[in-house]
N, CA, C and O atoms as CSV, one atom per row, in Angstrom:
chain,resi,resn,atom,element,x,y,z
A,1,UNK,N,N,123.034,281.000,97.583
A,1,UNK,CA,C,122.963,282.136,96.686
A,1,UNK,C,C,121.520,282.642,96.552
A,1,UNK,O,O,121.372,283.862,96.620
A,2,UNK,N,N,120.590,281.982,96.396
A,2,UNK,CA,C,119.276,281.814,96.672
A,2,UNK,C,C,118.698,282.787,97.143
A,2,UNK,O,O,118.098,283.701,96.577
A,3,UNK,N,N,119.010,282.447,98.925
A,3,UNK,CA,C,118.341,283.103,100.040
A,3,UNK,C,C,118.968,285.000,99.772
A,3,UNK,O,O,118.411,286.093,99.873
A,4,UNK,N,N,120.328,284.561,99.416
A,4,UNK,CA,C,120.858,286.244,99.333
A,4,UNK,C,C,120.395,286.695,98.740
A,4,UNK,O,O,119.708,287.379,99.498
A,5,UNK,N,N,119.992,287.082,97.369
A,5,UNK,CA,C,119.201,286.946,95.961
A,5,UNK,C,C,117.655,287.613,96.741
A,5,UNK,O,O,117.180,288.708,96.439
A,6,UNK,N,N,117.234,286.941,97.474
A,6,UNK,CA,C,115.837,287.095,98.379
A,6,UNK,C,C,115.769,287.735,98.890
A,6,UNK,O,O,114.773,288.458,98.863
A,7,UNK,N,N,116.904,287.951,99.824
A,7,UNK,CA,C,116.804,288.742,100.697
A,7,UNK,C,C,117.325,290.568,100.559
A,7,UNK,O,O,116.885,291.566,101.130
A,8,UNK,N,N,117.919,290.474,100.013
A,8,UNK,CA,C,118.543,291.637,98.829
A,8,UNK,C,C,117.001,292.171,98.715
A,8,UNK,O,O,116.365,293.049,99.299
A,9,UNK,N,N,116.657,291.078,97.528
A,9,UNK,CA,C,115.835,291.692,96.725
A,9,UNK,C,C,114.908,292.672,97.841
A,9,UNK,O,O,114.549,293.826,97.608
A,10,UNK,N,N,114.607,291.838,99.192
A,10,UNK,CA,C,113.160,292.256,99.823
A,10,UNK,C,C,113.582,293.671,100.646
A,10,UNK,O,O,112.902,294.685,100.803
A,11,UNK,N,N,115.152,293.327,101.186
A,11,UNK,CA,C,115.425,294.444,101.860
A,11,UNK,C,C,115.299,296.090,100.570
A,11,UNK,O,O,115.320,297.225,101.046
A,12,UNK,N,N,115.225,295.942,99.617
A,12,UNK,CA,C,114.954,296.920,98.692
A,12,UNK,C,C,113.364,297.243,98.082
A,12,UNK,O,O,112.931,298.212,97.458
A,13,UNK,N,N,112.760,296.077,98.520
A,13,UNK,CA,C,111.546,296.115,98.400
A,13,UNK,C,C,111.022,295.875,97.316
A,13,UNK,O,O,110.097,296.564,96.885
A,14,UNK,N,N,111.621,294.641,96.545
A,14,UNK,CA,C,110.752,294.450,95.292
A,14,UNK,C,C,110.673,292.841,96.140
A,14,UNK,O,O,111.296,292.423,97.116
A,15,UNK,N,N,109.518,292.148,95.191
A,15,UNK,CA,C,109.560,290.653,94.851
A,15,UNK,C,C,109.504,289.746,93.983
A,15,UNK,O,O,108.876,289.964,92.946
A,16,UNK,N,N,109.933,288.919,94.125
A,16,UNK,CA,C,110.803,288.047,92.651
A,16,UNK,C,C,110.441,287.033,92.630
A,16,UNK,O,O,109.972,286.400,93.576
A,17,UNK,N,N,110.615,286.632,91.368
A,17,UNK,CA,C,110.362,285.026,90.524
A,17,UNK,C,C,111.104,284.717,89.940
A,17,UNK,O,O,111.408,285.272,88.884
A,18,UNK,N,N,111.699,283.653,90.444
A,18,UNK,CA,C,112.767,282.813,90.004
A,18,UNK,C,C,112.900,281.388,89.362
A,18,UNK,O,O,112.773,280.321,89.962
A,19,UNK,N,N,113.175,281.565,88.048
A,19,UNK,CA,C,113.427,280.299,87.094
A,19,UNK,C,C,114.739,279.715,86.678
A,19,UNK,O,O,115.287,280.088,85.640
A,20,UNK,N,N,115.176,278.945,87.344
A,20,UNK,CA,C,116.708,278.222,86.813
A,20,UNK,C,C,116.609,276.827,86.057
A,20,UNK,O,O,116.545,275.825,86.771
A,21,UNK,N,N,116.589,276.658,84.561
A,21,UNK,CA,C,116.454,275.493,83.959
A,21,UNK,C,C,117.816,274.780,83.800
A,21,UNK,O,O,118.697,275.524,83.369
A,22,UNK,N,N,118.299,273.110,84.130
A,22,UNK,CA,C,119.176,272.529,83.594
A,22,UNK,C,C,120.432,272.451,84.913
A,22,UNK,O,O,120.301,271.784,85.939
A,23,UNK,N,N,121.844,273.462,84.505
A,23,UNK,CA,C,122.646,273.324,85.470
A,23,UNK,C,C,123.497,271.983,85.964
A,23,UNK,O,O,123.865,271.189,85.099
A,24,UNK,N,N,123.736,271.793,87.049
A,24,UNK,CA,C,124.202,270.711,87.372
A,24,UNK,C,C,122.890,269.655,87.957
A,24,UNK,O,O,122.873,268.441,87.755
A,25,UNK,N,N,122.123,270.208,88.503
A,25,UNK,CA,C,120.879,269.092,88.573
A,25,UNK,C,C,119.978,269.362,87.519
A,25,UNK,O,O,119.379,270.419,87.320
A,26,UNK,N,N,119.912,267.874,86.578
A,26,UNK,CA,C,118.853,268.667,85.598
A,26,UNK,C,C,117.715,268.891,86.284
A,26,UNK,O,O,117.677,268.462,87.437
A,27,UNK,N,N,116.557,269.596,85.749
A,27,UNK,CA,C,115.379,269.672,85.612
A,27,UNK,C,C,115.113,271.509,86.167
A,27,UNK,O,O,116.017,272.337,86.276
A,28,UNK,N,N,113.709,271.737,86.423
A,28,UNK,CA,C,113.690,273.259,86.698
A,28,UNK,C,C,113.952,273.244,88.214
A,28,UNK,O,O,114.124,272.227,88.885
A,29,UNK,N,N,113.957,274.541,88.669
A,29,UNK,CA,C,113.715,275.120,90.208
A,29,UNK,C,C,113.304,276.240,90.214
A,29,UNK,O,O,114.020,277.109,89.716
A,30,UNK,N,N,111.944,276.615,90.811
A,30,UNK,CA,C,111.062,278.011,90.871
A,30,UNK,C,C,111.121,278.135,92.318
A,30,UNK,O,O,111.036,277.181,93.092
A,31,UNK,N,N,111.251,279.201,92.608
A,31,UNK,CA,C,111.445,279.978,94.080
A,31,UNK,C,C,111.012,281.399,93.610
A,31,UNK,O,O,111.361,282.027,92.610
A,32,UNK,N,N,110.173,281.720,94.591
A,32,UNK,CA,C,110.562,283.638,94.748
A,32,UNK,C,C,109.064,283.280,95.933
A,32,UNK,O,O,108.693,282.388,96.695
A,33,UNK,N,N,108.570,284.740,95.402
A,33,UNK,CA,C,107.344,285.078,96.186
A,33,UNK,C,C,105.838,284.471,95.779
A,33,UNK,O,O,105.367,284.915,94.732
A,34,UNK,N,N,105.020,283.464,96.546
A,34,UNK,CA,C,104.207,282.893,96.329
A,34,UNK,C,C,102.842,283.775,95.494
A,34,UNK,O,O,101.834,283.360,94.921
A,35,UNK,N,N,103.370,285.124,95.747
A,35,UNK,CA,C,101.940,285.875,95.456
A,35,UNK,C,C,102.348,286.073,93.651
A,35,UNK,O,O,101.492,286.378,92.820
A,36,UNK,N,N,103.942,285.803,93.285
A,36,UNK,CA,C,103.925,286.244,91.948
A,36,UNK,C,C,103.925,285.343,91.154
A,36,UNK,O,O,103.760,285.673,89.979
A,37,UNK,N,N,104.123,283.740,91.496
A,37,UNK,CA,C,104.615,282.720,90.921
A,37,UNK,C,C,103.433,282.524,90.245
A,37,UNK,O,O,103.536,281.828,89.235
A,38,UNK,N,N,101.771,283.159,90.660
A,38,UNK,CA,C,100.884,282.579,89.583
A,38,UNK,C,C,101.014,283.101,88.187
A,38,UNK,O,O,100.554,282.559,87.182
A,39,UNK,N,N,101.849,284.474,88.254
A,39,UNK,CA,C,101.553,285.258,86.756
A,39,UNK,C,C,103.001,284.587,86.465
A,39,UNK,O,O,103.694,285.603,86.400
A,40,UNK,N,N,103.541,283.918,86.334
A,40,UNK,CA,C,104.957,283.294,85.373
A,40,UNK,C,C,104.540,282.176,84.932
A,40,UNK,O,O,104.015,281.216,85.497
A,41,UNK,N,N,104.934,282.464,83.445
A,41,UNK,CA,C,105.081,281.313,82.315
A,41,UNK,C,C,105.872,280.842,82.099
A,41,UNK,O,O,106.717,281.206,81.281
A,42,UNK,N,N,105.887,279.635,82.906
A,42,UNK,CA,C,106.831,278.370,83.313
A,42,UNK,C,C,107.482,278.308,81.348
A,42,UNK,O,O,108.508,278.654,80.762
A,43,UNK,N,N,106.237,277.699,80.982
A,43,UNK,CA,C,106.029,276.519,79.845
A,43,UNK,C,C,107.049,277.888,78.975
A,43,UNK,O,O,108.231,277.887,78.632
A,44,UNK,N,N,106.247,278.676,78.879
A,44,UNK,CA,C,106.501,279.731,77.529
A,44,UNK,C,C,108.333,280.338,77.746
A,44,UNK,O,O,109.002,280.634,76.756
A,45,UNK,N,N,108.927,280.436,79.245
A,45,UNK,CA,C,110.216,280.615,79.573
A,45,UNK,C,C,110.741,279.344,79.188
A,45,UNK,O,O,111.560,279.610,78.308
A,46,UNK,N,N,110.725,278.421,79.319
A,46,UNK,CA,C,111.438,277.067,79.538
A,46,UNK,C,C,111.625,276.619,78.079
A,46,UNK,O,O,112.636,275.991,77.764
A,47,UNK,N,N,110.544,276.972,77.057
A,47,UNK,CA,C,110.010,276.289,75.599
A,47,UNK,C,C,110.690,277.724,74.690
A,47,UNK,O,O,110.638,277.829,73.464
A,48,UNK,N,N,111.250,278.641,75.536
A,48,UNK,CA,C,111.492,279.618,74.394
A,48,UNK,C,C,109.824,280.097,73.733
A,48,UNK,O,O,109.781,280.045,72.504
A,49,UNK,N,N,108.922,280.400,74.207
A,49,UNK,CA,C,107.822,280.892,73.454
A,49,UNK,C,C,107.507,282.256,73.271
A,49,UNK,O,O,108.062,283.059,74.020
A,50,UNK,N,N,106.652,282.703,72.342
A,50,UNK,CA,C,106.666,284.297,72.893
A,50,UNK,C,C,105.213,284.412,74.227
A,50,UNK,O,O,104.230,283.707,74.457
A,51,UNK,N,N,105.574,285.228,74.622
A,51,UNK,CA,C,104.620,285.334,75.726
A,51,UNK,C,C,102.834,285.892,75.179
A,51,UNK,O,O,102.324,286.560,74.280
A,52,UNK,N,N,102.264,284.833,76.813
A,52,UNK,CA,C,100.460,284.741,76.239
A,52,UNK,C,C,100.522,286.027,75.614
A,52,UNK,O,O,101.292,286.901,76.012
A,53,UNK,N,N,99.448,286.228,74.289
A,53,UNK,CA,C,98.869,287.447,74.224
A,53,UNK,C,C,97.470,287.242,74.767
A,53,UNK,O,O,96.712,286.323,74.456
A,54,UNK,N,N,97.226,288.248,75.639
A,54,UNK,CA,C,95.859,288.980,75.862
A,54,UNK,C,C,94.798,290.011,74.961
A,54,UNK,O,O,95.103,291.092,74.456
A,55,UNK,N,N,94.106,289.656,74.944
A,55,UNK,CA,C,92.990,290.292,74.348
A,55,UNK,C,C,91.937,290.525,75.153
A,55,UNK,O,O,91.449,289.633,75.847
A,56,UNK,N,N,91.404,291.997,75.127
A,56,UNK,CA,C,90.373,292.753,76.173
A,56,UNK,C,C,89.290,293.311,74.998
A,56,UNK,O,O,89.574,294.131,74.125
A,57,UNK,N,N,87.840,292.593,75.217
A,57,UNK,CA,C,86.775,293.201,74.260
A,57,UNK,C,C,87.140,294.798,74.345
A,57,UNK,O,O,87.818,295.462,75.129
A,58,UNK,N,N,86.474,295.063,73.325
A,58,UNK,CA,C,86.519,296.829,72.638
A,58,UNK,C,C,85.077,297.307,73.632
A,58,UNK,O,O,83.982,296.749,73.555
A,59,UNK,N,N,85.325,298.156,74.304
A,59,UNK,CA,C,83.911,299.071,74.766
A,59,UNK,C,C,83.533,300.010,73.708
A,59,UNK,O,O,84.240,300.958,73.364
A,60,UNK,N,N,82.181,299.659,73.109
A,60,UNK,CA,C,81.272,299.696,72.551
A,60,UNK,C,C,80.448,301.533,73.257
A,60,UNK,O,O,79.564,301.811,74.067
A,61,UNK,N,N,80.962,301.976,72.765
A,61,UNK,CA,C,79.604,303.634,73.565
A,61,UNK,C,C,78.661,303.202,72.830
A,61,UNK,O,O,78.687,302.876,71.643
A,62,UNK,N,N,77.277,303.210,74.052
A,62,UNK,CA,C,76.262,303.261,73.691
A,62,UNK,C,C,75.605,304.422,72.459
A,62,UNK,O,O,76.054,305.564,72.365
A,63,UNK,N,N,74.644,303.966,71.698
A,63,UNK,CA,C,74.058,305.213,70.994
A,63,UNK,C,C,72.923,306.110,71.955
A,63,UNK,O,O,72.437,305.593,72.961
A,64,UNK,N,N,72.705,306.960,71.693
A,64,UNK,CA,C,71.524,307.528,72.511
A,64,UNK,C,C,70.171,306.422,71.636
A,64,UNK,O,O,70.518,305.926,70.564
A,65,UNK,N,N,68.804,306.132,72.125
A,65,UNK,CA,C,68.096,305.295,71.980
A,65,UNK,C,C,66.783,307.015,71.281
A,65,UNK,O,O,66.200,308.005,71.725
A,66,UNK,N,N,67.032,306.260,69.982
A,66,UNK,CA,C,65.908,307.190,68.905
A,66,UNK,C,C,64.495,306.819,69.094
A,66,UNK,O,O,64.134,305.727,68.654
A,67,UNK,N,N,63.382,307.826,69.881
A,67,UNK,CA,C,62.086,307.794,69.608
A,67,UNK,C,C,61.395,306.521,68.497
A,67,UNK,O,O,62.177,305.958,67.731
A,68,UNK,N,N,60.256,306.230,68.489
A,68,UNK,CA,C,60.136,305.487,67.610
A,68,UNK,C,C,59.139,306.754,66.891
A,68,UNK,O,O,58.728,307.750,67.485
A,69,UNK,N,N,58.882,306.378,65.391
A,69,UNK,CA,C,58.194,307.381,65.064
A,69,UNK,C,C,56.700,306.782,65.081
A,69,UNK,O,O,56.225,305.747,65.549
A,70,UNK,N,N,56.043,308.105,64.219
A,70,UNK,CA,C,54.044,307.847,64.683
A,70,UNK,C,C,53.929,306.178,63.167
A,70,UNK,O,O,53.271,305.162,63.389
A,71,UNK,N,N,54.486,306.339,62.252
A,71,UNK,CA,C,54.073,305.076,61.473
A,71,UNK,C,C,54.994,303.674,61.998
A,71,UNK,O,O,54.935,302.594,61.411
A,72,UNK,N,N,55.587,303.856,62.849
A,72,UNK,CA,C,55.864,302.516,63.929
A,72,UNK,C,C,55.222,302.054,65.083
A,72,UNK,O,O,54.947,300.957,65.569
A,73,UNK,N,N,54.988,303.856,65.520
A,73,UNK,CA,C,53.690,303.169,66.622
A,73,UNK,C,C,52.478,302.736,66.657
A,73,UNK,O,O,51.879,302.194,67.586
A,74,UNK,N,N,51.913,303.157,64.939
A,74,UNK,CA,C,50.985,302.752,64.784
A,74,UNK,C,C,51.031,301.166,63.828
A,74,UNK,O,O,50.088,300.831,63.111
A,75,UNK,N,N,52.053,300.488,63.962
A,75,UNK,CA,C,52.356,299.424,63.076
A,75,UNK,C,C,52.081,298.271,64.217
A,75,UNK,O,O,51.654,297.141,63.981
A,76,UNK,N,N,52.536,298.990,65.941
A,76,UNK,CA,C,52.578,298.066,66.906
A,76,UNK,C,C,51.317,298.372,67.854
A,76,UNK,O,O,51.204,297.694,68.875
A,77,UNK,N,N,50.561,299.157,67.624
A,77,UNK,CA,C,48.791,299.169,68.070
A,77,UNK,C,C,49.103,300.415,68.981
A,77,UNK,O,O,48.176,300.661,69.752
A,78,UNK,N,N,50.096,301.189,69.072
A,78,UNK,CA,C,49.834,302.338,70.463
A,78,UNK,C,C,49.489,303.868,69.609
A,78,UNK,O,O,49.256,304.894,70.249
């Protein structure tokens, strides 16, 4: 069932990741495409979790950079 599943899928042109927990043999079985199996969350599918959240720092816009004035420059000798 597997390979059909695979092959389906590819003749249509997607690729897949596949998680089957329990069944008649316990334990897991992961199959699909090696390039997707790194982004699946084994633990978080299997444990019922909600999935990683990500967080991306905030970009910051620069300010424009203010002159210094004449009683600063003269505080630092120029």
């Amino acid at each position: 069932m597997i390979k059909i599943i695979k092959w389906l899928s590819h003749k249509m042109g997607f690729k897949i990741a596949m998680i089957k927990i329990g069944g008649k043999v316990p334990g897991i079985i992961i199959d699909g495409d090696k390039e997707l199996l790194r982004y699946v969350d084994i633990t978080g599918y299997t444990f019922k979790k909600d999935p990683l959240k990500r967080t991306y720092p905030k970009f910051v816009k620069p300010e424009p950079i203010k002159p210094l004035t004449p009683k600063q420059l003269k505080e630092i000798g120029l």
